[in-house]
C-alpha positions, 0 to 999 in steps of 0.5 A, a space after each residue: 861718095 855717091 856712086 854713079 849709076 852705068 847704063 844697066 843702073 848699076 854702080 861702076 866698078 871705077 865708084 868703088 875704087 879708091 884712089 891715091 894721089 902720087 904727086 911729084 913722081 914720074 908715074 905712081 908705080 915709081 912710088 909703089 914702096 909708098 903704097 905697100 912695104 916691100 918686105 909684105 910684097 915679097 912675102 906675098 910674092 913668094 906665098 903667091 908664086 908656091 901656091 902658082 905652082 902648087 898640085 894640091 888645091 888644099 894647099 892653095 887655099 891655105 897658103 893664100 888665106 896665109 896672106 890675106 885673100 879670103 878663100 871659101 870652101 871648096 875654092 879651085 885655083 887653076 895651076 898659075 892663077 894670081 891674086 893680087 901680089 900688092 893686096 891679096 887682102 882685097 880679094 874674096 872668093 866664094 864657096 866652090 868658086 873656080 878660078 881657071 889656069 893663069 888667070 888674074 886678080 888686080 885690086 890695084 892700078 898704077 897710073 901716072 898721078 895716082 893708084 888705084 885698089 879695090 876689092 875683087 869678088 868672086 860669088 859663090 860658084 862663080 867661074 872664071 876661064 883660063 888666062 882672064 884678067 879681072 880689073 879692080 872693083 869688079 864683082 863676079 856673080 853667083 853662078 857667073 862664068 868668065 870665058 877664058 882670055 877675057 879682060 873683066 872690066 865690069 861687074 858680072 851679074 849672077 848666073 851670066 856669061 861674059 867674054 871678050 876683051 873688053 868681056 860682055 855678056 855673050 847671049 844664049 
């Protein structure tokens, strides 16, 4: 597949996802137990939610590397921050990243005639602000910050500062 360039000549996050029909279902998420065992979603649950709740960020990092999510040194997951439940294998965290309280990592979308995954990256150093919600495909950069309560719907590049909903660079 060719990636299509954004107005930046970057490839967008949308090429880098990879789709999966649903024919004949109401909407994908109707399917859902086609996409993933349900025993794997719920272990991936119960992991996810100990590590939610979890005080110690050693613990976090062992629980959710347990089930998939590559996790480097020195990862800080804020108190209710979530991976994603149906493939936390698709999400990477850099080395001293932080990922705020109650922020959010999708690597899936559920839509009427098809689902979508694709990986999260989150780069070395990368922080990401409380209550963000980052969309599937997406790469936070090196260095990169995301304000809190923002909707990620694009590639971060290092060392830049988003916000918003949906987030965009915020300047000096």
């Amino acid at each position: 597949m060719t990636a299509r360039p954004d107005s930046s000549g970057a490839s967008s996050r949308h090429d880098r996802l990879q789709r999966h029909p649903t024919p004949n279902a109401r909407n994908s998420l109707w399917r859902w137990t086609d996409a993933k065992h349900p025993l794997r979603v719920a272990l991936n649950y119960v992991v996810i939610v100990l590590a939610r709740i979890s005080p110690s960020l050693h613990a976090k990092n062992w629980l959710l590397a347990r089930i998939g999510v590559t996790v480097g040194d020195g990862v800080a997951w804020g108190l209710e921050s979530t991976p994603d439940v149906f493939w936390p294998e698709l999400v990477t965290v850099g080395d001293d990243a932080i990922i705020g309280y109650d922020a959010t990592l999708l690597c899936h979308e559920f839509l009427h005639d098809e689902y979508r995954t694709g990986a999260v990256v989150v780069e070395d150093r990368a922080m990401i602000g409380a209550g963000a919600v980052v969309l599937p495909g997406v790469t936070i950069g090196a260095d990169a910050q995301v304000a809190a309560n923002s909707l990620v719907t694009a590639d971060v590049p290092p060392g830049e500062t988003v916000a918003g909903v949906p987030a965009a660079p915020t300047g000096d």
